[in-house]
C-alpha positions in Angstrom: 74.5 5.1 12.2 74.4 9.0 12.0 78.3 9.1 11.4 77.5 6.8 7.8 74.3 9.4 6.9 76.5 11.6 7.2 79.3 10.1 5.1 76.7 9.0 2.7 75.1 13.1 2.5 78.5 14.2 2.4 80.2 12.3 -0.6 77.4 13.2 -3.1 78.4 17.1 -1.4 82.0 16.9 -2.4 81.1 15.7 -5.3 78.9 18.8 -6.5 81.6 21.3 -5.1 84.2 19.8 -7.2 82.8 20.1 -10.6 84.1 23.2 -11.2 88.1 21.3 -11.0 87.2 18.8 -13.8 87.8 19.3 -17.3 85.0 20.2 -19.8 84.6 17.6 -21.6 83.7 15.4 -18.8 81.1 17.5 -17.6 78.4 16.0 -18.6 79.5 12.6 -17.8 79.8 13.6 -14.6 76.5 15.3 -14.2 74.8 12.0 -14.5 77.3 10.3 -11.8 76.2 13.6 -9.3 72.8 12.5 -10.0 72.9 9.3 -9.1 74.8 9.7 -5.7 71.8 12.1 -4.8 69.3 9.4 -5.5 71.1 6.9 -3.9 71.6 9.1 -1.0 67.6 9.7 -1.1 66.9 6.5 -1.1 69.0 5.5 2.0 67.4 8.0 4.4 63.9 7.1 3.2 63.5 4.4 5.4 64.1 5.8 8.2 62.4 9.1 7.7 59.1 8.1 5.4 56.2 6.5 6.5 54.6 3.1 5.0 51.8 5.8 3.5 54.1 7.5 1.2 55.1 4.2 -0.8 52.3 2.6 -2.8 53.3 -1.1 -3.8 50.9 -2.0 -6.9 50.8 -6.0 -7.5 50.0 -7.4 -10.5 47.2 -6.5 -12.4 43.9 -8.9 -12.8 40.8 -8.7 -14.3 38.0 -6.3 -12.7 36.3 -9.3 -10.3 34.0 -7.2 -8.3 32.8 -3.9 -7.2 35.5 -3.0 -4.3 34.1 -2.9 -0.7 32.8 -0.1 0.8 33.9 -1.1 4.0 36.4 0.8 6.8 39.8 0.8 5.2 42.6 -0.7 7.1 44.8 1.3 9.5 48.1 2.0 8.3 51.3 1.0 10.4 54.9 2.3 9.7 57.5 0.6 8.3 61.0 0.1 9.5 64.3 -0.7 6.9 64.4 -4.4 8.5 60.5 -4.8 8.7 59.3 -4.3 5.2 55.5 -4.3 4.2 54.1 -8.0 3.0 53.2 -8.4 -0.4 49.3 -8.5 -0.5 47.8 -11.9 -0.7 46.2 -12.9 -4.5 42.8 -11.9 -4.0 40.6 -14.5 -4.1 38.3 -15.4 -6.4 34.8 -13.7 -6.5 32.2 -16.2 -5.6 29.5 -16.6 -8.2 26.5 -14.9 -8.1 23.1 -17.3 -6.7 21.1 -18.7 -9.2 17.6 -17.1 -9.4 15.8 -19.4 -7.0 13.4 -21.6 -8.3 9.5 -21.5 -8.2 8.0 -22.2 -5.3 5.9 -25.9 -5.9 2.5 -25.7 -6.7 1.8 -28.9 -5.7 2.4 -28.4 -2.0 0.4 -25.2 -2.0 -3.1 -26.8 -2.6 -2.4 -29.4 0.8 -4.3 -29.6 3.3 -2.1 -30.6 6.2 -4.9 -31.2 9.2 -8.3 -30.4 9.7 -9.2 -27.9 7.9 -12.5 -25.2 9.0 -13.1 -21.8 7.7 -16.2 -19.3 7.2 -17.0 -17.0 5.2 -19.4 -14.0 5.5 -20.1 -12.1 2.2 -22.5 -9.2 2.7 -24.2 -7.7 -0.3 -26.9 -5.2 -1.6 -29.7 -7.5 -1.1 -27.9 -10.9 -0.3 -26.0 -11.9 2.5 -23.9 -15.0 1.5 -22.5 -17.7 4.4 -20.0 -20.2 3.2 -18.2 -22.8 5.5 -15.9 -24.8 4.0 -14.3 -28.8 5.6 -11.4 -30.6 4.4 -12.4 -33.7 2.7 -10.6 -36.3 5.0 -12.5 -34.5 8.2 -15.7 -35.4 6.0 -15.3 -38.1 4.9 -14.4 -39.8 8.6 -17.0 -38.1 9.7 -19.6 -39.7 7.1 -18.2 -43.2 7.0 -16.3 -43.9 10.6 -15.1 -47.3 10.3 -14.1 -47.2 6.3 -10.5 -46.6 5.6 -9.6 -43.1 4.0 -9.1 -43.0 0.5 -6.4 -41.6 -1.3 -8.4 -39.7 -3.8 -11.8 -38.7 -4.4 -13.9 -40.6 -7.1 -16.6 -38.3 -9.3 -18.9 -41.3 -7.6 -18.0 -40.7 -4.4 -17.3 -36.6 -5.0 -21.1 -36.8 -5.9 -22.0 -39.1 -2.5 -20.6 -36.5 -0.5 -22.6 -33.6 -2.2 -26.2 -35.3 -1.6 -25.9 -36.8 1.8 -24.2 -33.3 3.1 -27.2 -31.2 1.3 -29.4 -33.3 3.2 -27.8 -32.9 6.5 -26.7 -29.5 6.6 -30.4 -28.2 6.0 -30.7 -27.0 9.3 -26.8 -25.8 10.5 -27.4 -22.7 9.4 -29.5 -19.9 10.2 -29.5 -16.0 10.2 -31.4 -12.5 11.6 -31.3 -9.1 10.3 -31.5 -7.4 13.7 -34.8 -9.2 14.9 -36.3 -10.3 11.3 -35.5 -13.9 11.2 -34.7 -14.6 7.5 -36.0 -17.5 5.6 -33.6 -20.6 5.2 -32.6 -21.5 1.5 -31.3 -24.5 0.8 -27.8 -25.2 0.6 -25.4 -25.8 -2.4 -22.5 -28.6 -1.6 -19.4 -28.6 -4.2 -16.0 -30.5 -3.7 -13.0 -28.3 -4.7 -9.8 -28.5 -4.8 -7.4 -26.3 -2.8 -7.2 -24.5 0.4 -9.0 -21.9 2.2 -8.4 -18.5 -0.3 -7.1 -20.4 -3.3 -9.6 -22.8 -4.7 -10.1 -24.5 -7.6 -13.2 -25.6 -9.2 -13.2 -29.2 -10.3 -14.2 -30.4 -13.6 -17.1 -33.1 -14.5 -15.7 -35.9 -13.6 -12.4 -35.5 -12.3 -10.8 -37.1 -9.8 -9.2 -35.2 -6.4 -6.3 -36.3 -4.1 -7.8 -36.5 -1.0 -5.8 -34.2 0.8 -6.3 -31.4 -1.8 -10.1 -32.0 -1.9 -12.1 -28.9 0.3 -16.2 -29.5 1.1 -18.0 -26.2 0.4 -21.3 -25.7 1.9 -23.5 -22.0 0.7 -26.4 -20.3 1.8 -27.7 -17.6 -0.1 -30.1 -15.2 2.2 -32.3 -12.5 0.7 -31.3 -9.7 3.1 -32.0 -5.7 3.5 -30.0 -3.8 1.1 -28.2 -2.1 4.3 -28.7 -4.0 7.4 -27.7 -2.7 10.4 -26.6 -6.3 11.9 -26.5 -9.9 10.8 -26.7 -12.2 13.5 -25.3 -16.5 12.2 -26.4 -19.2 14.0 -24.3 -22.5 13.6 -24.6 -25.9 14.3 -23.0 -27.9 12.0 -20.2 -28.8 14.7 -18.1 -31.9 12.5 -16.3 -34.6 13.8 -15.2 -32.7 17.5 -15.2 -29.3 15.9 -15.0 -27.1 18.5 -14.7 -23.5 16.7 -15.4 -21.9 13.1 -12.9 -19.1 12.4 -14.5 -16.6 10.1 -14.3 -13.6 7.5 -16.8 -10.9 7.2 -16.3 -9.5 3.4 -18.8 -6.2 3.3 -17.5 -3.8 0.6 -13.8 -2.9 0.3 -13.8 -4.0 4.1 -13.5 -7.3 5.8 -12.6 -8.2 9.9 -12.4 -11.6 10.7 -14.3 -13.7 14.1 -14.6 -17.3 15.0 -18.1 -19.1 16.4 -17.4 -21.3 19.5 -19.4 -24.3 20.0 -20.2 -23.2 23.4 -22.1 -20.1 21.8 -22.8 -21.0 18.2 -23.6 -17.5 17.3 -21.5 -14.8 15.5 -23.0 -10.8 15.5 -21.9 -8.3 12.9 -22.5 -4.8 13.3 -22.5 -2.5 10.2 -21.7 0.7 12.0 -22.0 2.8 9.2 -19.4 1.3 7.3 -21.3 -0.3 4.7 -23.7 2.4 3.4 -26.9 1.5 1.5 -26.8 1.2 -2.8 -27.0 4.2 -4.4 -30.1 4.9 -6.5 -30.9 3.8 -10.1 -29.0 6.3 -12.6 -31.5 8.7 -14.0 -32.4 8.8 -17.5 -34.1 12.1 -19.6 -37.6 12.2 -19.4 -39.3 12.7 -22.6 -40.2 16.1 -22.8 -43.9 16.2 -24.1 -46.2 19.7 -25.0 -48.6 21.1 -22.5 -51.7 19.5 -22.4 -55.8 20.9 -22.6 -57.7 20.2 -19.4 -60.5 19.0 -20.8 -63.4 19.6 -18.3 -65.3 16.1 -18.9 -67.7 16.5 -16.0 -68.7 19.9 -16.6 -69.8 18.9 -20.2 -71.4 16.3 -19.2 -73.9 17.4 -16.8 -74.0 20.9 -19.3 -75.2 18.5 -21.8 -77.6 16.1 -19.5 -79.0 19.8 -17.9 -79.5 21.2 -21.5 -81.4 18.0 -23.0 -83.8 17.9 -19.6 -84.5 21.3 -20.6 -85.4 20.3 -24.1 -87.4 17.6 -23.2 -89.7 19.6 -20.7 -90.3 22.4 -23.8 -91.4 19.6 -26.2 -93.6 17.9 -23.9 -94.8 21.5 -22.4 -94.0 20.2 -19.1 -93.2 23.5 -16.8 -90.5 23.4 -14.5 -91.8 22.8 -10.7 -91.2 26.3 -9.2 -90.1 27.8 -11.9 -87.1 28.2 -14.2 -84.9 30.1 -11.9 -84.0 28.1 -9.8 -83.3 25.2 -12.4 -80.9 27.2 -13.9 -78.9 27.7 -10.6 -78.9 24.7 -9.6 -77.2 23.7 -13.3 -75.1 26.3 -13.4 -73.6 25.6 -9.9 -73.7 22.0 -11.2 -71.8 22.2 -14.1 -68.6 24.6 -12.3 -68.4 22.1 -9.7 -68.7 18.8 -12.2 -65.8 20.7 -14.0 -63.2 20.2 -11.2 -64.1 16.8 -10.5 -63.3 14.9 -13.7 -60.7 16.9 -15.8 -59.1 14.3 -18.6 -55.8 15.8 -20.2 -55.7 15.9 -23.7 -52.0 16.0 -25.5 -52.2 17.4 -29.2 -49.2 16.8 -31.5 -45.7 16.8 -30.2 -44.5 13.2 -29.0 -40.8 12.2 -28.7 -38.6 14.3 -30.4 -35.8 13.2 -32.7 -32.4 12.0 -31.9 -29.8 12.3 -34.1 -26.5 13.4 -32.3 -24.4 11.0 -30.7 -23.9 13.2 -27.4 -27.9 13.0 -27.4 -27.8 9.5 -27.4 -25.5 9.0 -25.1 -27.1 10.9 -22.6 -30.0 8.1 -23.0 -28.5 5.0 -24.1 -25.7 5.0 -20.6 -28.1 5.5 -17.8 -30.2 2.6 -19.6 -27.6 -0.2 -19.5 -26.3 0.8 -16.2 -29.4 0.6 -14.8 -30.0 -2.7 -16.4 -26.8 -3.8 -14.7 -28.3 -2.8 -11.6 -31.3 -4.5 -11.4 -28.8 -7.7 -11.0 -27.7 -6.0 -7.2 -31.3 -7.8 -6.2 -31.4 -11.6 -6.3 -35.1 -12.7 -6.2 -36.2 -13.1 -9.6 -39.4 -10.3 -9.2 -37.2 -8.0 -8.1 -34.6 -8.2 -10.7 -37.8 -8.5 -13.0 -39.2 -5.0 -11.8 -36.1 -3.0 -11.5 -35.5 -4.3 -15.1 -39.0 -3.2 -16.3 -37.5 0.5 -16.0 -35.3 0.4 -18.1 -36.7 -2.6 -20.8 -39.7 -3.2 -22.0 -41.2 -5.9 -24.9 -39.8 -8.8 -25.3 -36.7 -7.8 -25.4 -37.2 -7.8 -21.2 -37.2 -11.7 -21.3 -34.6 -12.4 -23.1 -32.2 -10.0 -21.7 -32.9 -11.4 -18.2 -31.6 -14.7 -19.5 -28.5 -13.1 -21.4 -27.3 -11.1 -17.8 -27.5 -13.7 -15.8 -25.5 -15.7 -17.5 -22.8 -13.6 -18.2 -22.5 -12.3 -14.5 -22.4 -16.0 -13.8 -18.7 -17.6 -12.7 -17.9 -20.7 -14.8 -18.1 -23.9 -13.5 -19.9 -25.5 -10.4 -18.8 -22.8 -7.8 -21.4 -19.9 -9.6 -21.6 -17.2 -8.2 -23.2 -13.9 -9.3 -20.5 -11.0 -9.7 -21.5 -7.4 -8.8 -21.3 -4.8 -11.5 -18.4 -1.8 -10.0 -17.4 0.1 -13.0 -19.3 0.5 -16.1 -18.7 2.9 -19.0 -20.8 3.3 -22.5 -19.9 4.6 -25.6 -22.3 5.7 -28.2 -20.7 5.5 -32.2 -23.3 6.1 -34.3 -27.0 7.3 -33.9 -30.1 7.4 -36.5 -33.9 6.9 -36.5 -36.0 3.8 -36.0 -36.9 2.9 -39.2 -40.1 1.2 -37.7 -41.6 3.9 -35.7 -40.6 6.3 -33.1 -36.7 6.2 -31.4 -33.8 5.6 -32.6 -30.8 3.0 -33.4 -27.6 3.5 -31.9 -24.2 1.8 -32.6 -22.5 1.6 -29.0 -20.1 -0.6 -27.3 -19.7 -0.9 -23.1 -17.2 -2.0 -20.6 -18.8 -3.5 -17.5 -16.2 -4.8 -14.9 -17.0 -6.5 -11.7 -15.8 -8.9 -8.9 -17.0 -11.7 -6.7 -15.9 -13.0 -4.0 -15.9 -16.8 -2.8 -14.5 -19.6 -1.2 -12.3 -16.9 0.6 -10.9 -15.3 -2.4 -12.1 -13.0 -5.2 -12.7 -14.0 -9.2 -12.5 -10.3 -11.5 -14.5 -10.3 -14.2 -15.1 -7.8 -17.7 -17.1 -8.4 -20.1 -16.9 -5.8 -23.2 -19.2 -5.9 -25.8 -20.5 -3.9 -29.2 -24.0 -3.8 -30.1 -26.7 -2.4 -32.1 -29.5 -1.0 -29.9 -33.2 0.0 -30.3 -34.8 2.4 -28.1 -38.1 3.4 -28.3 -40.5 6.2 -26.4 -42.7 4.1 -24.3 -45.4 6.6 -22.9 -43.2 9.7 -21.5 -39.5 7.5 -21.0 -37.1 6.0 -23.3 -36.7 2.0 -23.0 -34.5 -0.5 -24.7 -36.6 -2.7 -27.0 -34.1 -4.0 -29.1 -30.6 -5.5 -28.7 -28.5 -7.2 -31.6 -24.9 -8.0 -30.2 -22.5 -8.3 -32.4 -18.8 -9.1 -30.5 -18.2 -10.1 -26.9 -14.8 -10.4 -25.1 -14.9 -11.5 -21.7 -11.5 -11.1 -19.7 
């Protein structure tokens, strides 16, 4: 083998040292045969003395597929003259790319597969809220025993489970703040549809698959507006329930329990963690002049002392023991009557005008907030005299009527929502044209959320409206209200 090489390096050799004996004019036909014994020459030796590295082999071309891997590459192995490299295999085709995958079924979602028993603790400024809900097959065995179970629920018999459970579950519940046993309200029954934390109310007289139908039982408790625990006592143990899971909800916070039927009670402690409502939003006072003390009393008795002394002159009646000490004694009289009943009297002044919007504003916001407020209570006379602070006529009345329905969820599962954000703007101001006050253009955002059933509803409500408000002794009050657009989201 090394005697050929060498042959083979040699010949091309010869070849370039004998040029200079051939004629001219074959020189440069020549040239090209020298130049292709070197790369002939070359091309022998490689194989032996280059790796598999230095030769790329480039297959046929195909369209761009995929992004190339990012993967190790391969190791590279040597190649030998009788052992030549494999051409690469075709790559294969690039699978196609999943479909999106498809909703998940909505149908299956709102199943209850078994029994079905969950709690729910909502505590509130001023209301504690206790909610238990049953799936409607545990129920309904548990009402009628030896009747088959239906595959849907009738409006008839949707409304036949509503009265005899409101009649039996007077009495399961019960609950203490600390040691103040709180009155028992009575409870509100509703068949929904759904699942524990995604219900759906149903409509008048619609029918429910059984196994999609929940049994909602809720008491509403009047309660402190920060109590420092909450103690539930339960007893409405179903159809060999044993144990009531259940959520606390207090603020932006919840933790979760369960009531055994061994124990049938379930304590909350606050902690600190749910911090009392913060006080009513302060509106400007109206400022009004200084007023005269007007000594009442002491002008009184000057007068009474002076008209005794009259009448003694006319009648020509002497004073017993003499006029001295008369006069003392109404003198002294008269300075101490003057303390005693002082009446303040207020002369011109009143409410001043209002005619810039960023005066307004100042007085129109902490009104309506406040009147959003007085819905944190839930016993009529206290919504009614937290309201009275900031409404007075008959606009008080009506407005009463007008909030409660528009904090109000839709449908049978109503619940109050609680008032978090709210934010007034003041467009336009000018005078009362009736009397004292003003008239202001405005338009407020009030956004709140409520939670129930074991999930939360979000509500805004926006309006624009035309308000009155009027000095009533030394504070400014809302006595008029003419809405003009609502949007409720």
């Amino acid at each position: 083998m090394a005697q050929a090489l060498g042959a083979l390096i040699q010949r091309p050799t010869l070849s370039v040292f004998s040029l200079h004996r051939m004629p001219k004019h074959s020189l440069s036909s020549n040239w090209c045969g020298v130049i292709l014994a070197v790369i002939l020459a070359q091309s022998a030796v490689s194989p032996a003395g280059m790796h598999a590295q230095d030769t790329i082999n480039i297959g046929p071309l195909k369209p761009l597929e995929t992004l190339p891997s990012l993967g190790p590459a391969a190791s590279l192995l040597p190649t030998t003259e009788t052992q030549m490299a494999a051409p690469a295999a075709p790559a294969a085709p690039a699978a196609p790319a999943p479909a999106a995958p498809p909703p998940l079924p909505t149908s299956t979602s709102l199943v209850n597969s078994g029994p079905t028993a969950q709690a729910y603790l909502y505590i509130e400024p001023f209301q504690t809220r206790f909610e238990v809900l049953f799936d409607a097959a545990t129920v309904q065995a548990w009402l009628l025993p030896d009747a088959p179970l239906p595959e849907s629920l009738t409006p008839e018999q949707q409304k036949q489970i509503i009265e005899t459970i409101a009649a039996r579950a007077a009495d399961w519940c019960a609950l203490s703040a600390g040691d103040q046993t709180l009155s028992v309200p009575q409870p509100l029954v509703a068949v929904i549809k759904g699942v524990p934390g995604n219900t759906l109310p149903l409509k008048e007289g619609d029918a429910v698959a059984l196994n999609q139908a929940l049994v909602g039982i809720m008491w509403e408790f009047a309660t402190p507006p920060g109590p420092d625990e909450l103690n539930v006592t339960w007893k409405g143990w179903i159809k060999g329930t044993t144990k009531l899971p259940i959520r606390v909800f207090f603020g932006p916070l919840s933790e979760a329990g369960e009531i055994h039927s061994a124990v049938k009670n379930f304590r909350w402690r606050n902690q600190g963690r749910m911090p009392r409502p913060a006080p009513l939003a302060a509106v400007p006072q109206i400022p009004l002049p200084k007023p005269l003390r007007l000594p009442v009393g002491g002008i009184v008795w000057g007068v009474a002392g002076l008209a005794f002394y009259i009448y003694l002159k006319v009648k020509d009646h002497k004073l017993p023991g003499g006029s001295l000490p008369y006069y003392a004694v109404w003198i002294l009289g008269g300075v101490l009557m003057s303390q005693l009943l002082v009446v303040p009297v207020y002369f011109g002044g009143g409410a001043p005008a209002v005619t810039q919007v960023a005066e307004a504003q100042r007085i129109v916001s902490p009104l309506l907030r406040n009147v959003y407020r007085a819905f944190d209570h839930h016993a009529e006379s206290d919504v009614y005299d937290v309201l009275a602070r900031s409404v007075d006529g008959e606009l008080l009345r009506r407005l009463y009527l007008e909030t409660i329905q528009a904090l109000t969820l839709d449908g049978r599962e109503g619940t109050r929502v609680t008032i978090a954000e709210f934010s007034a703007t003041v467009d336009k101001v000018e005078a009362d044209p009736k009397g004292a006050g003003f008239v202001a253009d405005c338009n407020w955002m009030a956004r709140g959320i409520v939670g129930h059933w074991g999930h939360s509803h979000p509500r805004v409500n926006i309006y624009n409206a035309r308000i009155t408000v009027t000095p009533v002794q030394d504070e400014w009050k809302l006595t008029g209200l003419e809405v003009q657009e609502v949007r409720r989201l």
